[in-house]
C-alpha positions as CSV (number, residue, x, y, z in Angstrom):
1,X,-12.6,5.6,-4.5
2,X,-9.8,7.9,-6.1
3,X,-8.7,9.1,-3.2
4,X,-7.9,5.6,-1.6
5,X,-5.5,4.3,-4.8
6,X,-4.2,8.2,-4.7
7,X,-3.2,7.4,-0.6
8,X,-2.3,3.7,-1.5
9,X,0.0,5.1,-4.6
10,X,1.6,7.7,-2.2
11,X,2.1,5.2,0.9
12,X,3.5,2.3,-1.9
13,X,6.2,4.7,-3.1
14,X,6.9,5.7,1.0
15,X,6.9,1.9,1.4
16,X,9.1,1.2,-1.8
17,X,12.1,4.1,-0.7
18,X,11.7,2.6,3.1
19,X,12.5,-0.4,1.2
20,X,15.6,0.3,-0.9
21,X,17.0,1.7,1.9
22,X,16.9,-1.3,4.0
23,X,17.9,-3.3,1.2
24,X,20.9,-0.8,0.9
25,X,21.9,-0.8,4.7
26,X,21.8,-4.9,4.3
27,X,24.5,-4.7,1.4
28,X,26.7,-2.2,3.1
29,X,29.4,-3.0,5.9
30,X,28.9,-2.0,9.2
31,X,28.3,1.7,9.6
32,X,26.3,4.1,11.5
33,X,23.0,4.3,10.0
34,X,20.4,7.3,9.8
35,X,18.0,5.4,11.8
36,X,20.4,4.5,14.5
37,X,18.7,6.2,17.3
38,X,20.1,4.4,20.2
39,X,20.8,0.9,21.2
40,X,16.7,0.0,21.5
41,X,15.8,2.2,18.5
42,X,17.6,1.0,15.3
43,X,17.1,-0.8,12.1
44,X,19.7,-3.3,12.8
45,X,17.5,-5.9,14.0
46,X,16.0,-5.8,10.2
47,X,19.0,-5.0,8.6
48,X,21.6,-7.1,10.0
49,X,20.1,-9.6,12.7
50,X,18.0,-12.3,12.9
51,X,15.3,-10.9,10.9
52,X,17.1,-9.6,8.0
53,X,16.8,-13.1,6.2
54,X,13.5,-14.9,5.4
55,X,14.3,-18.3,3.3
56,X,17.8,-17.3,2.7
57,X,16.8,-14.0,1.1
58,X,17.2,-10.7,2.5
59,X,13.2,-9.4,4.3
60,X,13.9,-6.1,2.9
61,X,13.7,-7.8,-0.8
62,X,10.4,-9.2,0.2
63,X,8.8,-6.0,1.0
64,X,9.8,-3.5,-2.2
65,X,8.6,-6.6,-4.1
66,X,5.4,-6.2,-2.3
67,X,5.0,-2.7,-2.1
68,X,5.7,-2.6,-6.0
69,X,3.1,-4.7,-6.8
70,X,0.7,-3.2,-5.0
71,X,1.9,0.4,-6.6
72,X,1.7,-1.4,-9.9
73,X,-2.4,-2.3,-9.0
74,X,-2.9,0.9,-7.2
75,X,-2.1,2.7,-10.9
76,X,-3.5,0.3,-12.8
77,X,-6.5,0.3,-10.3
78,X,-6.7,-3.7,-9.5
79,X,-8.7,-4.1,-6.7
80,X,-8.1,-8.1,-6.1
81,X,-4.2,-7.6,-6.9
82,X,-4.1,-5.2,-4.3
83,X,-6.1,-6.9,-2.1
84,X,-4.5,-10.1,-2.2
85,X,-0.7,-8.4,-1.7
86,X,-1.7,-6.8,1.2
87,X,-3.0,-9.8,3.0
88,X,-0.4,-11.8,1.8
89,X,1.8,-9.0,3.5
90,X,-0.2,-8.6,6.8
91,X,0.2,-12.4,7.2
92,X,3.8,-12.8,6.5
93,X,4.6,-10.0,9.0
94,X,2.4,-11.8,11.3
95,X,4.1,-15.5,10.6
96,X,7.7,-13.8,10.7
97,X,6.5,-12.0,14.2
98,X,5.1,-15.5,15.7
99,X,8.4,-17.5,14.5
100,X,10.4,-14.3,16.1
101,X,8.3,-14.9,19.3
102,X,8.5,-18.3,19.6
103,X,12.6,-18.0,19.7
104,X,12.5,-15.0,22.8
105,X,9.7,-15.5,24.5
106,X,9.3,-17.7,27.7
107,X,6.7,-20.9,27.3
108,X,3.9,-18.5,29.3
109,X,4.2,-15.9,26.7
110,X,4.1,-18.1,23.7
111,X,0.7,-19.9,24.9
112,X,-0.8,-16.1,24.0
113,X,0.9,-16.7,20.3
114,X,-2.5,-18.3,18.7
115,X,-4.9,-15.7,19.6
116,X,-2.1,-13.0,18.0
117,X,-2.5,-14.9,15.1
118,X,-6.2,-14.9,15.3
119,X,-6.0,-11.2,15.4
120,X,-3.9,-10.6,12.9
121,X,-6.0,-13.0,10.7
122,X,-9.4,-11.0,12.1
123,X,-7.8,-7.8,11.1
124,X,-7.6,-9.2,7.4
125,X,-11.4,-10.6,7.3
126,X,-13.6,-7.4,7.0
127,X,-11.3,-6.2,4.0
128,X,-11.7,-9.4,2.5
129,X,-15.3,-8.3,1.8
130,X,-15.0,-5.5,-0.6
């Protein structure tokens, strides 16, 4: 059971710098970014688009919160904490991808929407169990 908090410690900090940048590139003017790859591979969409504000507050915010917290239990070896941040984060990035979907995808894509939900709401059940 180290070994998982040691993993979850190293992947939090990954998560929190990932983060911070984001958070930077949403604060700064319009440059070209590191992960400006080309025109379909880019952090723009997250960093300036449509996506880079949840309830009036910048996403990126959202998720160093989140991976902070679970850093904060990973250390501190919380098991519920950390549990209940990473569902809470599996099904905001799963509410924020079916409000996303509904805006750009024709009416024959969205009626597949509900069982994306139900999978990313499966996903989260057997980790419930612990």
């Amino acid at each position: 059971m180290t070994k998982i908090y040691k993993a979850i410690t190293i992947l939090s900090v990954i998560g929190i710098g990932l983060a911070l940048y984001l958070l930077y590139e949403y604060f700064s003017p319009p440059h070209q970014s590191l992960c400006y790859i080309n025109s379909y591979i880019n952090c723009e969409a997250s960093t300036k688009g449509e996506l880079a504000n949840t309830l009036g507050i910048p996403t990126s915010l959202y998720g160093l919160t989140g991976y902070t917290i679970i850093l904060i239990s990973a250390l501190k070896k919380w098991r519920r904490l950390l549990l209940g941040v990473a569902t809470f984060g599996l099904l905001f990035s799963c509410a924020a991808r079916r409000a996303r979907s509904r805006r750009t995808f024709s009416r024959i894509n969205a009626k597949s929407e509900p069982t994306r939900m139900r999978s990313c709401v499966s996903a989260v059940a057997p980790a419930m169990e612990m």
